[in-house]
DORO-164373 format. One line per 10 residues: number of its first residue (from 1); their letters; for each residue x, y, z of C-alpha. Coordinates in steps of 0.5 Angstrom, whole numbers, plus 500, padded with zeros to 3 digits. Each point is the difference from the previous one (the first is absolute). Layout:
<sites>
NUM> a> X,Y,Z  ...
</sites>
This chain:
<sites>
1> xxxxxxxxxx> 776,658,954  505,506,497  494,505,498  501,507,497  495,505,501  500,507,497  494,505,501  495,495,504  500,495,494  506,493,500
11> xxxxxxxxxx> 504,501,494  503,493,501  498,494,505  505,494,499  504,496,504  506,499,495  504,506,501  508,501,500  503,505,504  507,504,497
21> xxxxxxxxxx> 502,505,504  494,501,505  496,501,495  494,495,497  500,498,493  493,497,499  499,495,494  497,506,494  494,494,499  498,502,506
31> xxxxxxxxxx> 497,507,499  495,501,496  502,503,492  495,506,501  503,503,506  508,501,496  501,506,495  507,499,497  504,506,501  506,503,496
41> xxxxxxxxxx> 505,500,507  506,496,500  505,500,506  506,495,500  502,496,506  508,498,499  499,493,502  493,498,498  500,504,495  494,506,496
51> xxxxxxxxxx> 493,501,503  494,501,496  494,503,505  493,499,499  495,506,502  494,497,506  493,501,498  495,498,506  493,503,501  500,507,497
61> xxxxxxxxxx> 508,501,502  507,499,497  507,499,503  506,502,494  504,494,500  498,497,507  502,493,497  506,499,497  503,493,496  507,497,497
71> xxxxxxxxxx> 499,499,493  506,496,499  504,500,507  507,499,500  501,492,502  502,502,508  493,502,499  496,495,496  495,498,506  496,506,498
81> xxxxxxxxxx> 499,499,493  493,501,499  499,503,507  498,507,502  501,505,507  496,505,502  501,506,504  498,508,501  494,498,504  499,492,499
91> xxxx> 500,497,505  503,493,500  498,495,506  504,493,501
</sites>
């Protein structure tokens, strides 16, 4: 079952995960809303579309804009719609 791990603690443990790009997309339900501080950082995908990040929280620790999410993805991208990746030292295990 997909698993992502950051600082000793599991993010998130699901098995419903999409893959875009070698990346896994994890239902955004699956992570407890206490570990996500919204951020003000945007970046654009050109066919996706604009990313919204979230800062991490776990334990005494946080990683800036570690999770990242498509609020309103471009229709080729629609499958990730309320999901959410990670990266900067979350690990993802299939």
């Amino acid at each position: 079952m997909p698993r992502a791990i950051w600082n000793d603690t599991i993010i998130a443990d699901t098995p419903d995960t999409v893959v875009v790009e070698g990346n896994h997309y994890l239902p955004l339900s699956a992570i407890d809303p206490a570990m996500l501080t919204p951020s003000t950082t945007t970046t654009v995908c050109g066919w996706k579309g604009t990313a919204n990040y979230y800062t991490l929280t776990a334990g005494d620790a946080q990683n800036k804009d570690a999770v990242w999410y498509y609020a309103d993805p471009k229709p080729a991208a629609a499958e990730i719609k309320g999901r959410v990746a990670f990266w900067k030292g979350v690990k993802v295990t299939p």
